[in-house]
N, C-alpha and C positions, 0 to 999 in steps of 0.2 A: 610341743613347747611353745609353739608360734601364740597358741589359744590364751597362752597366761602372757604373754607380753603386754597387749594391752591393757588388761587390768590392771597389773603389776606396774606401769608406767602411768595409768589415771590414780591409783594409789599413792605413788610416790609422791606425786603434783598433789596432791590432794594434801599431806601431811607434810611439803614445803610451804604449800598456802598457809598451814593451820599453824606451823611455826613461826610464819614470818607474821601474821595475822595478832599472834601471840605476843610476839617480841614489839609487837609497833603499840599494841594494847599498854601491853608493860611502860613501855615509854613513854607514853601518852598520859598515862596513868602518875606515872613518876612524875612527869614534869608540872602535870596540876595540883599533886602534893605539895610542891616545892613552892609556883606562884602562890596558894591558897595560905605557907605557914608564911613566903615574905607579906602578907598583908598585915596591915595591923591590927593587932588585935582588938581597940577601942573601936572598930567601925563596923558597921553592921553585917551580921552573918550572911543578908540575902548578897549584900555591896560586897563582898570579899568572892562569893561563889562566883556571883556575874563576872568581877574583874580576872579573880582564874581563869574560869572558862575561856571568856573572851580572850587573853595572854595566851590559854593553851592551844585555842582552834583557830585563831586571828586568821589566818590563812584562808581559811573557809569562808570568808566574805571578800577576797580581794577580788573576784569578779564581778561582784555586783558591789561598783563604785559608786554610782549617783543613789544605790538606797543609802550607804553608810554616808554618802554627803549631806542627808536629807535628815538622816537621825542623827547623825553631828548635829544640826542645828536644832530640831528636837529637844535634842540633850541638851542642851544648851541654853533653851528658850526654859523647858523646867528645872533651870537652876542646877543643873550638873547631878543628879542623883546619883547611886551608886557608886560613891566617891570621886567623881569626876570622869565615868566609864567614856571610852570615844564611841563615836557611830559605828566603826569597822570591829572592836572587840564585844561591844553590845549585840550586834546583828548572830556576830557568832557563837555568841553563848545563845543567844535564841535560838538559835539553828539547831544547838548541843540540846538545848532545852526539850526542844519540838520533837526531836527525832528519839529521847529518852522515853518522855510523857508518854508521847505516841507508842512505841515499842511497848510500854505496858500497857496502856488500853488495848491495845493489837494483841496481847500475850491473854487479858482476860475475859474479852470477849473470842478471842481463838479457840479458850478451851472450854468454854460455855458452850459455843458451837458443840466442838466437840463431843461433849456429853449429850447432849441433845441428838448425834447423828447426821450434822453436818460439815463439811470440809473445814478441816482448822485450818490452812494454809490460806486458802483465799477470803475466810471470813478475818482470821487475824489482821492481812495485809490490809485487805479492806478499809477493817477501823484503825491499823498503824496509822496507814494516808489521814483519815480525818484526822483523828488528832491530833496530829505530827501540824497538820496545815492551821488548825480551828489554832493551836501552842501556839505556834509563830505570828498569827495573824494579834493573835489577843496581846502576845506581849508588844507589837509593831504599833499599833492602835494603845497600849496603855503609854505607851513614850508622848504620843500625841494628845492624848486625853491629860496628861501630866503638865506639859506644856501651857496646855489652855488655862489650866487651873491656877498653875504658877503666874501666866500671866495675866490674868484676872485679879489676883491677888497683888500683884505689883500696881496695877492701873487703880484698885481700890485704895490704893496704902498714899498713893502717890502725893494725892492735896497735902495730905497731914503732913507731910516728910516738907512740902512745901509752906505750909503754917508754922512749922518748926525750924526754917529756915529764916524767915523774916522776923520773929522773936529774934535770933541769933543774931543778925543782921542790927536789930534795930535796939539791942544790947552791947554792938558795940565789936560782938563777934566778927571770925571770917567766912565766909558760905564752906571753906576746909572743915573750919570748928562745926558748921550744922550737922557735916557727914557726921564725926565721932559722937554727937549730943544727939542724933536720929538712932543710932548702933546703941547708943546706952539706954533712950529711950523706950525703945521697943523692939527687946534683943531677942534673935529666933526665928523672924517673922521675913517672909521671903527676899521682899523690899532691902531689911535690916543688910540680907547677907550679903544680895546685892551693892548696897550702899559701905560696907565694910571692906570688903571687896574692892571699892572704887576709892575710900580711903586710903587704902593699903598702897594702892596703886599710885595717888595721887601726893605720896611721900618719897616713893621710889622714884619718879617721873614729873607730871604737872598735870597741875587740878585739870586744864583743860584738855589735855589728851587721857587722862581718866575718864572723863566724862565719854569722849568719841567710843572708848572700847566699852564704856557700860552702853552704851545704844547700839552694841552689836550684840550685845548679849539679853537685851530685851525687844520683846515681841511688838504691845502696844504701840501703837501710830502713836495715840496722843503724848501718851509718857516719850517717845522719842523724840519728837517737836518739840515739846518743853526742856528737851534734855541738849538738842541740839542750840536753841532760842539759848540757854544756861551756858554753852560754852561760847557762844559766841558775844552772850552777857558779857563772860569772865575777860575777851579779850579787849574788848572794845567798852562797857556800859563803864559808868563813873561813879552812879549812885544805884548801889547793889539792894539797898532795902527797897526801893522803888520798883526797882528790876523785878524783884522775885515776889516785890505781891502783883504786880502785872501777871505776872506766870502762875500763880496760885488761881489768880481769875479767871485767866483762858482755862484753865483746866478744866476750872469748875461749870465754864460756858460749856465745854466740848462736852462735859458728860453728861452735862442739864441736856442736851441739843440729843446725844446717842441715848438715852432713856428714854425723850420724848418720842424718838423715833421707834424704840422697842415696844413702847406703849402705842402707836399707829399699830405695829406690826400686827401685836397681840388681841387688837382690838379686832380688828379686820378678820384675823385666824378664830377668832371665838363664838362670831356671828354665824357659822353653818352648826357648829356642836349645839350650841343655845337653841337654832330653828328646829333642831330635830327633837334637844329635849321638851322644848314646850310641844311641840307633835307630839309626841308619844303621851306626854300630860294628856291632853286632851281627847286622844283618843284613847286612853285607858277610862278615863271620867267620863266620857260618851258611849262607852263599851256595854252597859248595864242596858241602859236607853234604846241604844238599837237594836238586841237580842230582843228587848221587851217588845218593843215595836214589832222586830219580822215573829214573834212568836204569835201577834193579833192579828197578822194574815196582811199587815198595810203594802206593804212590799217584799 
């Protein structure tokens, strides 16, 4: 009798684990049905998945606090995608993400192994880890690549938004009226949302502390200076159309000045690629000459 205790007791454990394993699946399962239909339904399919997710597994990032404070600001910098996803719910839909993706490359190179006659267990795990890490890494790096993009795109947009501000100005407008005539002007466009945004705000609150949370919420040096120079216009300057083609200027200095410099940069980096293609030029075109040469015995 002694001999079936044990098994009988690793049995039992075995099929407590698989229910309770079961019952936490189920509810897990449930509860990301539930965040995924409260989304709305106008927003995008990828933006509702991520926000479930992250809603369902949020937990699964509260240890790793400085990355979710780092893709906060990420997030943040590219204009809030995903519907306004936070750093803490985004990290852990990556996490859901990685460890899903992963599990299936691990399941299909497992059983290719397999057929082939070698270990499915440790070939699976094997590629589960890559992929599971390459998921997480890729989607970690696109919040950052998304960023850059968005703020490139705010620092491009920036002069114009500023050239459309001293028309306003110098029509008689208020620099408030520039925001909604920049929003109708060129609606869509990163800048646009940003600056709509900062209207919105600047209704509920005041132009000049709208201004301070829009330069939290962008990246660029220069767009901030100008954005800081604007609210400090708004408290103190007296002649606002003056104000703001000052600001249009500088801008246009800083970016003449940061071209020029990516232009030294470029210059500099292009001068070894260049030396080795005219080498290779030349000794392809000399190539002929010298065969011919050692074939007459000279050297």
């Amino acid at each position: 009798m002694e001999l079936y205790i044990i098994p009988a007791a690793f049995a039992l454990g075995t099929l407590m684990l698989g229910l309770l394993a079961t019952e936490f699946l189920t509810a897990t399962n449930t509860r990301f049905q539930t965040e995924l239909s409260d989304e709305p339904q106008g927003r995008d399919q990828a933006a509702r998945v991520i926000r479930a997710l992250g809603a369902t597994f949020s937990a699964l990032a509260i240890p790793f606090h400085s990355m979710t404070e780092k893709l906060d600001q990420q997030l943040t910098y590219a204009g809030r995608p995903y519907g306004g996803v936070s750093g803490q719910h985004y990290l852990a839909a990556a996490m859901v993400l990685a460890v899903l993706v992963g599990l299936a490359i691990g399941a299909f190179f497992g059983v290719n192994a397999m057929v082939r006659g070698a270990p499915l267990v440790a070939t699976g795990l094997r590629w589960w880890l890559f992929g599971a890490g390459f998921i997480l890494i890729f989607l970690i790096m696109d919040v950052k690549g998304a960023a850059k993009r968005h703020s490139d795109e705010i620092e491009r947009e920036f002069p114009f938004f500023l050239d459309l501000a001293v028309l306003v100005v110098q029509a008689g407008g208020t620099p408030r009226k520039a925001l909604g005539k920049y929003v109708e002007a060129a609606p869509g466009t990163p800048l646009s949302r940003e600056i709509a945004i900062t209207a919105k705000d600047a209704d509920a609150t005041s132009f000049d502390g709208a201004l301070h949370r829009m330069i939290d919420r962008v990246h660029p040096q220069s767009v901030k200076t100008i954005l800081k120079n604007l609210a400090q216009g708004e408290r103190s300057s007296g002649e606002a159309e003056a104000f703001y083609t000052d600001q249009a200027d500088e801008l246009r200095y800083l970016r003449e000045e940061m071209a020029n410099r990516a232009a030294e940069r470029l210059r500099t980096n292009i001068v070894l690629p260049v030396f080795l293609m005219l080498m290779s030029i030349i000794v392809a075109a000399l190539a002929p000459t010298i065969v011919s040469i050692r074939s007459q015995g000279f050297f």
